[in-house]
C-alpha positions in Angstrom: -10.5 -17.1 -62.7 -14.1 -16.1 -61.4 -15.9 -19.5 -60.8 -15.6 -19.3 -57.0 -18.0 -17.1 -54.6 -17.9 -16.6 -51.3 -16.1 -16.7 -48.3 -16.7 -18.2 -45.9 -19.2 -20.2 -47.5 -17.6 -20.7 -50.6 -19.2 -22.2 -54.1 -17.4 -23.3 -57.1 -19.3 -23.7 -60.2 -18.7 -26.5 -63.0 -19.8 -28.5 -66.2 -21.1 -27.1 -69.2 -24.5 -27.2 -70.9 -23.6 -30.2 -72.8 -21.0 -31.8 -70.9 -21.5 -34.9 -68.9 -22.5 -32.9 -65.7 -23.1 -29.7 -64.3 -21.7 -29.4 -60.3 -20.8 -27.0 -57.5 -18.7 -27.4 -54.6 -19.3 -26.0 -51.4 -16.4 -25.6 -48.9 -16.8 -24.0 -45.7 -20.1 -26.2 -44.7 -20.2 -26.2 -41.5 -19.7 -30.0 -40.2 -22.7 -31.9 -38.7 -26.1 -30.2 -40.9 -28.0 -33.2 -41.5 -28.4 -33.6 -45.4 -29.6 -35.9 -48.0 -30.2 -35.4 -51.6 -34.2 -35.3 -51.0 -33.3 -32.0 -49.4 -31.5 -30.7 -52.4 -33.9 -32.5 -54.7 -36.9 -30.6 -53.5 -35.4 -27.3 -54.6 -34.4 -28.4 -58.2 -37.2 -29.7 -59.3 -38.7 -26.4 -58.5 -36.5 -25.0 -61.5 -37.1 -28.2 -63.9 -39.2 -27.4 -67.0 -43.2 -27.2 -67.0 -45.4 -28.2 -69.2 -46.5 -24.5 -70.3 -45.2 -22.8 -73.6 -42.7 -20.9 -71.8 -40.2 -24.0 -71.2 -37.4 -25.5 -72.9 -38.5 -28.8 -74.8 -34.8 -30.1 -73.2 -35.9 -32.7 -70.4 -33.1 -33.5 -67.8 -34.3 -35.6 -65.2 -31.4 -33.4 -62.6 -31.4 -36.0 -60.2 -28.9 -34.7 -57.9 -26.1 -37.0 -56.6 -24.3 -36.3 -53.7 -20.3 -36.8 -54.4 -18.7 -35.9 -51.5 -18.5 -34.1 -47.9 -21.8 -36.0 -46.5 -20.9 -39.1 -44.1 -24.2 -40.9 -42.0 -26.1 -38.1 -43.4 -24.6 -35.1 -41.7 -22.0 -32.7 -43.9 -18.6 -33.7 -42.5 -16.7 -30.8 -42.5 -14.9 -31.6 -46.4 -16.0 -30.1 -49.0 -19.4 -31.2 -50.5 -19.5 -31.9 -54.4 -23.1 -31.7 -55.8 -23.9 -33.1 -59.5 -26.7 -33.4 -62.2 -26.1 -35.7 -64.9 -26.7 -34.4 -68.7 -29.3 -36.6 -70.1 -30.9 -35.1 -72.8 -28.1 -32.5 -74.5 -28.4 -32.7 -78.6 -25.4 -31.1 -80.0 -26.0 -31.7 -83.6 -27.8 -27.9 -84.2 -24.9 -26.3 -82.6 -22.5 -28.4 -85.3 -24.0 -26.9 -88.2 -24.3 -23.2 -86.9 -20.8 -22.8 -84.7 -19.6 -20.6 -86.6 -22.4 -18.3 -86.6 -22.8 -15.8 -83.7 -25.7 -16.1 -81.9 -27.6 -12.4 -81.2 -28.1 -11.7 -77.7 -25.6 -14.5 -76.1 -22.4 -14.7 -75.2 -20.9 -16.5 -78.5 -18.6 -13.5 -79.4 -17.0 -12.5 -76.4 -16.2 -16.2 -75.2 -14.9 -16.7 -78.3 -12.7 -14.0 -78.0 -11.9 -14.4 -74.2 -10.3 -18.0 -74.7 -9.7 -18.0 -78.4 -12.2 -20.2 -79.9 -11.5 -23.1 -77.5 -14.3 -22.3 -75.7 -17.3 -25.2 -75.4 -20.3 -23.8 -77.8 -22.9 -26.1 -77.5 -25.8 -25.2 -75.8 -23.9 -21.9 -74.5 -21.4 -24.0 -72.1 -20.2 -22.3 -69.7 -22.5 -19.1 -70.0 -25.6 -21.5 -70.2 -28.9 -20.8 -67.9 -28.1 -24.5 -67.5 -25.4 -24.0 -65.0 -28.0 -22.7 -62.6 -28.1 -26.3 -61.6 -25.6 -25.7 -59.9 -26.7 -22.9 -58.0 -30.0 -24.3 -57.0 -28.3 -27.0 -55.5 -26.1 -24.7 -52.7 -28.4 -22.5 -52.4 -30.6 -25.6 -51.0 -27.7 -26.8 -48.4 -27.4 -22.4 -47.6 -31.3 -22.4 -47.3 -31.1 -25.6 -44.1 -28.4 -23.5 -42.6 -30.2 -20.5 -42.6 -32.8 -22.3 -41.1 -31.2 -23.0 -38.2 -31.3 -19.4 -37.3 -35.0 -18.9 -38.8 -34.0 -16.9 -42.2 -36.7 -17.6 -44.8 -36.3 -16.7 -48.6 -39.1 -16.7 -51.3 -38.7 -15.2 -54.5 -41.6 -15.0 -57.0 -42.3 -13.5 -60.6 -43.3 -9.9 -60.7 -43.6 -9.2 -63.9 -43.6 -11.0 -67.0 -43.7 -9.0 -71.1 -44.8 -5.9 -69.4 -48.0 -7.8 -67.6 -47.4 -6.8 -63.8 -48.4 -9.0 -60.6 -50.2 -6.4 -58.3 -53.3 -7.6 -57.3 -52.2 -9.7 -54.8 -52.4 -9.0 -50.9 -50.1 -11.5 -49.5 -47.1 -13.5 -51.1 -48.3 -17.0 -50.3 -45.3 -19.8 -50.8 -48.0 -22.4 -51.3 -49.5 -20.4 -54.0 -46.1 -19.0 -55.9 -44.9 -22.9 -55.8 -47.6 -24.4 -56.9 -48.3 -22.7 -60.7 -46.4 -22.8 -63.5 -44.9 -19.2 -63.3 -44.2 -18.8 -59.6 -46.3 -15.8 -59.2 -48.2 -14.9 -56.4 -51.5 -14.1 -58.2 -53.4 -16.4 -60.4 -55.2 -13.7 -62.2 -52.0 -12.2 -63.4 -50.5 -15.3 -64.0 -53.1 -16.1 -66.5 -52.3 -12.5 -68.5 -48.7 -13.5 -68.5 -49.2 -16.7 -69.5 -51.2 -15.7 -72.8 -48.0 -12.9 -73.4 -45.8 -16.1 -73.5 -47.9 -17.9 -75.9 -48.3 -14.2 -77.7 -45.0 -14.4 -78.4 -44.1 -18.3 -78.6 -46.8 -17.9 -81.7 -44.6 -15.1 -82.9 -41.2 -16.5 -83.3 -40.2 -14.6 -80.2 -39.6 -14.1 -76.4 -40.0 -12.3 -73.6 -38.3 -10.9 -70.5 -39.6 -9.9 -67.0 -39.2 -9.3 -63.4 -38.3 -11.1 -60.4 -38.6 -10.0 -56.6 -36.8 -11.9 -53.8 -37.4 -11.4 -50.3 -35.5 -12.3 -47.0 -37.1 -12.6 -44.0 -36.1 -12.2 -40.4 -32.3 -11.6 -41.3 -30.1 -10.2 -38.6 -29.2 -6.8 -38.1 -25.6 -6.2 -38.6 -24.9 -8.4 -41.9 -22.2 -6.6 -44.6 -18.4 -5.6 -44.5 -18.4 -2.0 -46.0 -16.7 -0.5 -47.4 -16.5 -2.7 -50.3 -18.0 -6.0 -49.1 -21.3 -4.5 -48.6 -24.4 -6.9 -48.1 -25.8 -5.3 -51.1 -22.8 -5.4 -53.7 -22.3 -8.9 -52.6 -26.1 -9.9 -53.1 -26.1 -7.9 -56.5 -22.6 -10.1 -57.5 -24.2 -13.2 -57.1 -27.9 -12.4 -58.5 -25.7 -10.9 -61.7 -24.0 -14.4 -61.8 -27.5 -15.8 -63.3 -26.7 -15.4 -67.3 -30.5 -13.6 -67.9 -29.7 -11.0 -65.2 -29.2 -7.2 -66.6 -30.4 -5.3 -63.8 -30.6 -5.4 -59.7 -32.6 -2.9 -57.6 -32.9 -3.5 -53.6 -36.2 -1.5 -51.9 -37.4 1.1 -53.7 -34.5 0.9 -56.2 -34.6 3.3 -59.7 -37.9 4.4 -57.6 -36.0 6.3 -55.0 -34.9 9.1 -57.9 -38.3 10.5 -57.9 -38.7 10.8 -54.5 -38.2 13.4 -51.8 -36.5 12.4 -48.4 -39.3 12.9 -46.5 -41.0 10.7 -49.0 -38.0 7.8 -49.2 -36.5 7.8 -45.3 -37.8 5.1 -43.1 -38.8 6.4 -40.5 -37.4 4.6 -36.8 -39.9 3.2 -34.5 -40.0 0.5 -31.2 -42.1 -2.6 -31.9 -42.2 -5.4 -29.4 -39.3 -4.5 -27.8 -37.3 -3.9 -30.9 -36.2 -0.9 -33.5 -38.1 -1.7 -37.0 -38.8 0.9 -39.8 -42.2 2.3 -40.7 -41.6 1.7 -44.1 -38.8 -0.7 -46.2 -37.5 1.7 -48.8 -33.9 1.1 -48.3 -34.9 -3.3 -48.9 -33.6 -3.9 -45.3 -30.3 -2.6 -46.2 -28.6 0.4 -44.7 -25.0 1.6 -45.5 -24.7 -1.8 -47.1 -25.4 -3.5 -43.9 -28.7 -5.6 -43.2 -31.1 -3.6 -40.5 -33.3 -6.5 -39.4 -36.1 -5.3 -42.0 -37.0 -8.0 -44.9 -34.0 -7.7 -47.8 -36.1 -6.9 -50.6 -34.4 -7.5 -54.0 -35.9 -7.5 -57.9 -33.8 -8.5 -61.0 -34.9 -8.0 -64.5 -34.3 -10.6 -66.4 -33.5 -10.3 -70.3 -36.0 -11.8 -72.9 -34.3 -15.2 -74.6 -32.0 -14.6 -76.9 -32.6 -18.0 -78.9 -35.5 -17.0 -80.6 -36.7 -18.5 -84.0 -37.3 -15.5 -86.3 -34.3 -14.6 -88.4 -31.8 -12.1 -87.8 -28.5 -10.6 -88.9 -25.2 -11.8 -87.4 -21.8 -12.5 -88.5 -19.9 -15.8 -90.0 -17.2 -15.6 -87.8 -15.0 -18.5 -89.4 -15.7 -16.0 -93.0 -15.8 -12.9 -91.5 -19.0 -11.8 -93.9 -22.2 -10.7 -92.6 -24.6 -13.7 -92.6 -28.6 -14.7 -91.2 -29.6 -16.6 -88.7 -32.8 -18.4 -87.5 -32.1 -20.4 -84.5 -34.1 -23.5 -84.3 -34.0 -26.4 -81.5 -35.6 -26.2 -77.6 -35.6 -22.8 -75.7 -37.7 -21.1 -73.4 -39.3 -18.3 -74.9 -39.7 -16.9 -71.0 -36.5 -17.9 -68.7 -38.3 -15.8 -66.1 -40.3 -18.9 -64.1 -37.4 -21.2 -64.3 -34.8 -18.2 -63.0 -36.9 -17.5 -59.9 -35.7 -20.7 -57.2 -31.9 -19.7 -58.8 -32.8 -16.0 -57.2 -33.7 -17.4 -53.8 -30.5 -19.6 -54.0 -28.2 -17.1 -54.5 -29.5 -15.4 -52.0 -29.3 -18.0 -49.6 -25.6 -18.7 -50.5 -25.1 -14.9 -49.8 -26.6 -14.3 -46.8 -25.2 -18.0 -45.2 -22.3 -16.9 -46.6 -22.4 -13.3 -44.4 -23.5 -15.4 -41.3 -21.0 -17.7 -41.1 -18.6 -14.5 -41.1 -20.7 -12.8 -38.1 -20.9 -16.4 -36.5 -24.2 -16.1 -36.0 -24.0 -19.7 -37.7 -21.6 -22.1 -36.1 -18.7 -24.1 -37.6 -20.2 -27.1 -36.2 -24.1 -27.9 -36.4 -24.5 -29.8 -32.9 
């Protein structure tokens, strides 16, 4: 089964798109981190629909409630059960058009991993709506991390081919504050007409995402295998959109020489930094006290209202398709918090192992 991540600070996913909740479970808090569902609430609502063309019509409320492992508002040491409530699922689409596989989801392969059993509304388990779920740790990972002055923003890079990079400096104020989390207005505004472009269309778009860590410790990552990097890109590939992860430089690094791509060693105020960040604060697969810089590309929507070819399953004849109902025609602005929080539940997660966070927040 591959719900659970983590080790030391371990999540476990649950609930389905149109089931009565969607939850995660965090074990391995450390006892004593003072919490309250404001604290949670602040990051989810940061992922909630907007009111541009690029959102979902589907309105959940995702209040979160806090079901266990918080006593006199300070984690306790158990194992803390976050939930949202679904308020607003409408299953009646998905009725008429089960039996028709869906291009560009995951319809065909659940159905074939667990035999047709599988819960098809709205996507279930493979659902951008279980996302939820990782906003909500990533929020109690994010107040650890703070303890030991890690900071994570992610923001939209790039959105239908229109590219953020006219900005100087990533301002959090700014990315959180407009519709599509990127850092420059003017770009947002190009992207923005893309999405309507293509909302007009029938259609949908894809795009870019950058995430960056700051002040992480040097020494983070357990090669061989658990490298800081392979577990980062397992968790950013655990988002459903997700089809590609590139740290630094990334693809980039191909066309370069070595003189071009190394980063060159130097002292700053007492301490080793690099000239440059080519390697995304990630040598050998362990952190080395440079930013973590990480960009996913994320997959246009599949649910998309022009008609296509696909296959009656139940018939086993070739059939079309127009899928009609609420979708975002750009998942990219609602995906970028879920970056930052799986990021946060990685890099807590790597912490906790170094014990550079304690088992017990005094």
């Amino acid at each position: 089964m591959g719900n659970s991540l983590g080790k030391k600070f371990v999540i476990t996913s649950f609930g389905e798109s149109h089931g009565r909740c969607i939850g995660i479970v965090i074990d391995g808090c450390p006892a004593g981190l003072p919490l309250s569902e404001a604290d949670i609430q602040a990051e989810l609502d940061q992922r909630k629909p907007n009111d541009t063309v690029s959102s979902t019509r589907r309105h959940e409320v995702d209040k979160v409630d806090i079901l266990s492992g918080v006593f006199n508002g300070h984690t306790a040491g158990a194992p803390v059960c976050l939930a949202v409530w679904n308020e607003d699922a409408k299953s009646v689409g998905y009725e008429k058009t089960r039996d028709l596989l869906r291009p560009g989801h995951a319809d065909y392969t659940a159905f074939l991993k667990y035999g047709g059993f599988n819960d098809y509304r709205g996507g279930g388990r493979f659902s951008g709506r279980n996302t939820a779920g990782f906003v909500m740790a990533g929020a109690v990972a994010q107040k650890l991390l703070d303890l030991i002055g890690v900071k994570i923003l992610a923001h939209t890079v790039e959105i239908g081919g229109v590219r953020a990079d006219s900005y100087d400096v990533i301002s959090a104020e700014v990315v959180n504050n407009n519709p599509l989390h990127c850092a420059d207005l003017r770009d947002a505004a190009k992207m923005l007409a893309a999405v309507e472009k293509a909302r007009a269309e029938g259609d949908s778009l894809g795009g870019i995402i950058e995430g960056i860590a700051i002040n992480v410790p040097a020494g983070l990552g357990e090669p061989i295998f658990d490298t800081l990097e392979g577990d980062l890109a397992k968790a950013l590939f655990a988002i459903p959109a997700v089809k590609g992860v590139e740290f630094g430089a990334g693809f980039g690094v191909s066309q370069l020489k070595g003189s071009q791509n190394n980063d060159v060693f130097r002292i700053k105020r007492g301490k080793i930094v690099t000239g440059t960040n080519n390697s995304g604060g990630i040598l050998g697969g362990i952190s080395s006290g440079m930013p973590v810089v990480v960009r996913v590309a994320v997959k246009p929507t599949p649910s998309i209202s022009r008609k296509q070819n696909t296959v009656n399953i139940a018939k086993m004849e070739n059939a079309e398709l127009a899928i009609k109902g609420r979708h975002d025609v750009c998942i990219v602005p609602r995906a970028v918090p879920v970056v930052a929080a799986m990021m946060a539940v990685t890099l807590c997660d790597f912490a906790l192992q170094a014990g550079i966070i304690p088992e017990v927040i005094k």
